[in-house]
C-alpha positions in Angstrom: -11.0 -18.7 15.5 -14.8 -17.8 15.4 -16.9 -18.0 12.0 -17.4 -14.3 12.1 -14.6 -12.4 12.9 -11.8 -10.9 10.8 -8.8 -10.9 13.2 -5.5 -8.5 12.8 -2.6 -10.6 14.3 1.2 -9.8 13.8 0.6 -7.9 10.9 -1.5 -10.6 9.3 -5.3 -10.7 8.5 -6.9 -14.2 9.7 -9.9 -15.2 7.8 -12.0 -18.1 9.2 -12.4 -21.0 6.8 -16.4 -20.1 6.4 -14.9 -17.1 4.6 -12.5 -18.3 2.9 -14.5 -20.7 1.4 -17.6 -18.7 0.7 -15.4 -15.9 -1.1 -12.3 -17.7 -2.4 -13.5 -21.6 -3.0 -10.3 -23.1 -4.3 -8.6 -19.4 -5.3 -5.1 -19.4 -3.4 -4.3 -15.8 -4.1 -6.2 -12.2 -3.2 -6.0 -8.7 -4.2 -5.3 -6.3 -1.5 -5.7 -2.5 -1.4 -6.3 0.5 0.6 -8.1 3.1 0.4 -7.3 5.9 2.2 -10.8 8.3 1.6 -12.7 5.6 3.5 -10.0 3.9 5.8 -10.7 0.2 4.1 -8.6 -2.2 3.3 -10.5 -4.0 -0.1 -9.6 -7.7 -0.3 -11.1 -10.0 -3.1 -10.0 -12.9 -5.3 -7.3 -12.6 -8.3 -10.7 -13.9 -10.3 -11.7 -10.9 -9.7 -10.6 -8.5 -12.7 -13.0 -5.7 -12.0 -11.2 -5.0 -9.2 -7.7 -4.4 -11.0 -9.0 -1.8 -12.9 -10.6 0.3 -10.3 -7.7 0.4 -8.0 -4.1 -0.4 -8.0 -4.1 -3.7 -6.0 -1.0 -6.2 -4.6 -1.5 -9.4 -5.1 -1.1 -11.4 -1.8 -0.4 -15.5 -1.1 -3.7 -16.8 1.4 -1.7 -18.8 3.3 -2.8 -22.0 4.9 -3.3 -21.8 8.9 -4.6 -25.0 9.9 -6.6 -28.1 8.4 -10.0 -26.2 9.6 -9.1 -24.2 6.7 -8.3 -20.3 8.1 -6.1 -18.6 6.1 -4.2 -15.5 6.5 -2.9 -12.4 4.6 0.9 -11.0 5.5 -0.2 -7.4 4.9 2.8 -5.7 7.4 3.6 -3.6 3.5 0.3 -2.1 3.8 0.4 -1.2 7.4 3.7 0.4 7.1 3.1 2.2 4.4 -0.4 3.6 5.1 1.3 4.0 9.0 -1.7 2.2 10.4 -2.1 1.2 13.3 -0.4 -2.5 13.6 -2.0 -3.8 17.6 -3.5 -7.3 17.4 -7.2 -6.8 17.5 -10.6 -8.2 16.0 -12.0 -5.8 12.9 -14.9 -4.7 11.9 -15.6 -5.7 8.3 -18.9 -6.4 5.7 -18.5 -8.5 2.8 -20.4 -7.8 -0.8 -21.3 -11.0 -2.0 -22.4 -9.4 -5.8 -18.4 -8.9 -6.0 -17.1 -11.4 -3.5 -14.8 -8.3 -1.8 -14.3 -7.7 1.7 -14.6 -4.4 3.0 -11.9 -3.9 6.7 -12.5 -0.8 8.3 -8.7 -0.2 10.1 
């Protein structure tokens, strides 16, 4: 997987190991929302307890996909029940490092 991309694959989101590392460090769990007003998905670390009380988050397992270090998010729940769309495709995302979130437009 390339260093820059956020990839949607079988209702999982792959994050390359630069990102996981540069957001998460050693943090094996993330916060997931989203929001429907701006068609983002919001995904940060469990550290982060801002984040709870602004929106109504799931927390979510990062699961290990290979010793580079990628790691992925089963978010199928979300997709299903925001009935977005669920085709394998690269997505367009920013990150704000103040607050360590990732923004995923879907």
């Amino acid at each position: 997987m390339e260093e820059d991309k956020v990839i949607l694959k079988s209702s999982h989101v792959y994050l390359s190991a630069e990102l996981v590392e540069r957001l998460f460090q050693n943090i094996h769990y993330a916060y997931v929302t989203y929001v429907v007003e701006q068609k983002k998905m919001l995904i940060t670390p469990v550290s982060s307890q801002w984040f709870v009380k602004m929106h109504k988050p799931t927390q979510f397992l990062l699961k290990s996909r290979n010793l580079k270090g990628d790691r992925t998010l089963a978010i199928r729940e979300i997709l299903i029940d925001n009935d977005l769309d669920t085709a394998d495709r690269i997505l367009q995302y920013e990150i704000v490092e103040k607050t360590n979130l990732i923004k995923i437009a879907m």
